[in-house]
C-alpha positions in Angstrom: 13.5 -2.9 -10.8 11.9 -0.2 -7.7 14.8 1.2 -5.8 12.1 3.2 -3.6 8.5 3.8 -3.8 6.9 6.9 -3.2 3.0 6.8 -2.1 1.0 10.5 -1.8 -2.7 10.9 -1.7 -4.2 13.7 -2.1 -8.0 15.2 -1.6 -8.9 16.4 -4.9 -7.8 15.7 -8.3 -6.5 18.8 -9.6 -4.4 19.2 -6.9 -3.4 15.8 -7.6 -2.6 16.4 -11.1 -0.8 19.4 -10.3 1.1 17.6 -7.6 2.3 14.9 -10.1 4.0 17.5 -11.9 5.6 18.9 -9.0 7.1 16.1 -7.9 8.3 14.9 -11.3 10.0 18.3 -11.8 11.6 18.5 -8.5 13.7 15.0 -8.7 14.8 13.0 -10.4 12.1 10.5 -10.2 10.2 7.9 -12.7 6.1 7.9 -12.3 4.8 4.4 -11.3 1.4 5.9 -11.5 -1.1 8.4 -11.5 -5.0 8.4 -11.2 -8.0 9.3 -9.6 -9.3 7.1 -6.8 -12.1 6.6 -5.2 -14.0 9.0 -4.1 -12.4 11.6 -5.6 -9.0 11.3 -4.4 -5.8 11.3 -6.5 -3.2 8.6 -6.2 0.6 8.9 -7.0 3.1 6.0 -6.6 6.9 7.4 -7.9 10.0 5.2 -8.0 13.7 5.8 -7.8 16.5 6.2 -5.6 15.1 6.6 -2.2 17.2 10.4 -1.9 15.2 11.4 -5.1 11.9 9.8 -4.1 12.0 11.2 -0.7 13.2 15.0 -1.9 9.9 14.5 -4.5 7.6 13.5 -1.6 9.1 16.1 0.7 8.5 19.1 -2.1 4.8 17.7 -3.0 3.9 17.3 1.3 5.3 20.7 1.7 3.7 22.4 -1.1 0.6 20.6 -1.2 0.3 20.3 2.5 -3.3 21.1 2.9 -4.1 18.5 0.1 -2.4 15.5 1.5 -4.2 12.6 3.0 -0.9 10.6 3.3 2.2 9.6 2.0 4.6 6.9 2.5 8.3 6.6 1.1 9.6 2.9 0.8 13.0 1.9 0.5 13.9 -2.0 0.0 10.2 -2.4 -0.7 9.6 -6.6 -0.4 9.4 -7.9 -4.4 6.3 -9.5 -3.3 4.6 -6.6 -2.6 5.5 -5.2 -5.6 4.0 -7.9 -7.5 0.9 -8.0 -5.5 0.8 -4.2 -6.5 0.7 -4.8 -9.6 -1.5 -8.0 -10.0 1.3 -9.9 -11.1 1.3 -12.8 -8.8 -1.3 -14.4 -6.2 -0.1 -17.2 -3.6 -2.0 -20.6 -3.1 -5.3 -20.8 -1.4 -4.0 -22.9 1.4 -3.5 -22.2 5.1 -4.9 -19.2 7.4 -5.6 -16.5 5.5 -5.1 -12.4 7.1 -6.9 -9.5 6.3 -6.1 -5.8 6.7 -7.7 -3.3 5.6 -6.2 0.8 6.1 -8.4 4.0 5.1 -5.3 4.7 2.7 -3.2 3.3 -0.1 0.1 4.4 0.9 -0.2 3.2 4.7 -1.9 -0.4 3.2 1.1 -0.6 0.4 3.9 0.0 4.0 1.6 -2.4 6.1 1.6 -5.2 3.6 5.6 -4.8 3.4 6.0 -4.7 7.5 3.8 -7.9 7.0 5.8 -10.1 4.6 9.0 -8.7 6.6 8.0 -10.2 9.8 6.9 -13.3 9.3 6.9 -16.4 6.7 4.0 -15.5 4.6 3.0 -14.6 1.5 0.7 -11.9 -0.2 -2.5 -13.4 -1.7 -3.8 -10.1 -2.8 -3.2 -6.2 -2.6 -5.5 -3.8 -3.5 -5.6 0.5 -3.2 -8.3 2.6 -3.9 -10.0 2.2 -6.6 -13.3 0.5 -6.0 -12.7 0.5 -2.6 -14.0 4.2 -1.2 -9.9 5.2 -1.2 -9.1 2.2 1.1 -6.5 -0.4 0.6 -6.3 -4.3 1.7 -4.6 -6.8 1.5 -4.7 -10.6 2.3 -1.8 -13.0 3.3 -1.6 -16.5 3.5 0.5 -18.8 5.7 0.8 -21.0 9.2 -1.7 -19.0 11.4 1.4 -18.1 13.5 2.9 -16.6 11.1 0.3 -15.0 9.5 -1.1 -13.5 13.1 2.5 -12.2 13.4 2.5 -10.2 10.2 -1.4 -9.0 10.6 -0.9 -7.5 14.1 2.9 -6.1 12.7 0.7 -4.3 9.7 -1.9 -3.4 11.9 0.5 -1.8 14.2 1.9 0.3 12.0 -1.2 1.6 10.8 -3.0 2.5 14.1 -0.5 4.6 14.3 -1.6 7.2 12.4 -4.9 6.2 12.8 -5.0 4.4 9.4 -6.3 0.9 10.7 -9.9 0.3 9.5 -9.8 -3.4 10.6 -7.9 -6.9 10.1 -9.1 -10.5 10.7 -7.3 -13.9 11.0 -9.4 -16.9 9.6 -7.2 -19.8 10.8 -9.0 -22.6 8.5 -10.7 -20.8 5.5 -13.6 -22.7 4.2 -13.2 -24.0 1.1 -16.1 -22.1 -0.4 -14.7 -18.9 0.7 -11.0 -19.8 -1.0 -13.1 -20.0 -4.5 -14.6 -16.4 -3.7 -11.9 -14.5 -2.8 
């Protein structure tokens, strides 16, 4: 399916738009995606082999360097990440339940994948930009060990770069939350 996955987001969308095409002429790489977020930010998400996604994300952060918000480049990206991507799979509403939230896609998208790499849990939900002022979040669910674990592991990574906009653990959701979320 995804070898790699490329993430860049940029400040404006004609820059965007024009980066899209920059980076599909300059590899050989397959477009996942490419939109507008919010608020007025532009999205791209690229896939192949992780030599021809990173040379595409390499050519669009050099070029477009000015423009960039951030970028990410994903090899051996979890499955379930993928499929929380794309809204093609939610876990049960049992257990704790972990929240992260980053102020971009691409560092939300690498968060959620440290996550589910470092401890037994799984992706409830996974949501970038769009209706969420250019954010991204995701929630996990699992043994609150566990999902502590993969939270403060996300969360890690995304202080890093200044990317962390906050994260909760809720050991014992109540029920009436599980049927809202």
């Amino acid at each position: 399916m995804f070898q790699a996955i490329g993430v860049i987001e940029l400040k404006n969308v004609p820059k965007g738009v024009e980066a899209t095409d920059d980076a599909l002429k300059s590899a050989g790489v397959t477009l996942v995606s490419a939109h507008p977020s919010c608020p007025g930010k532009y999205e791209i998400i690229l896939t192949g082999s992780i030599s021809n996604v990173t040379a595409a994300t390499q050519h669009v952060l050099s070029k477009f360097d000015g423009y960039v918000i951030d970028s990410s480049v994903m090899g051996r990206i979890d499955a379930s990440v993928i499929a929380a991507l794309f809204g093609t799979e939610k876990s049960e509403k049992k257990g704790s339940l972990g929240i992260l939230e980053t102020f971009s896609a691409a560092t939300c998208i690498k968060a959620a994948d440290i996550a589910v790499k470092t401890a037994k849990v799984n992706i409830y939900d996974l949501r970038v930009s769009r209706g969420l002022g250019g954010k991204g979040v995701f929630l996990i669910t699992g043994d609150v060990g566990d999902v502590t674990a993969a939270i403060e592991a996300g969360a890690n990574y995304a202080m890093r770069d200044g990317m962390l906009s906050a994260s909760s653990v809720i050991p014992a959701p109540h029920a009436e939350l599980w049927d809202q979320i």
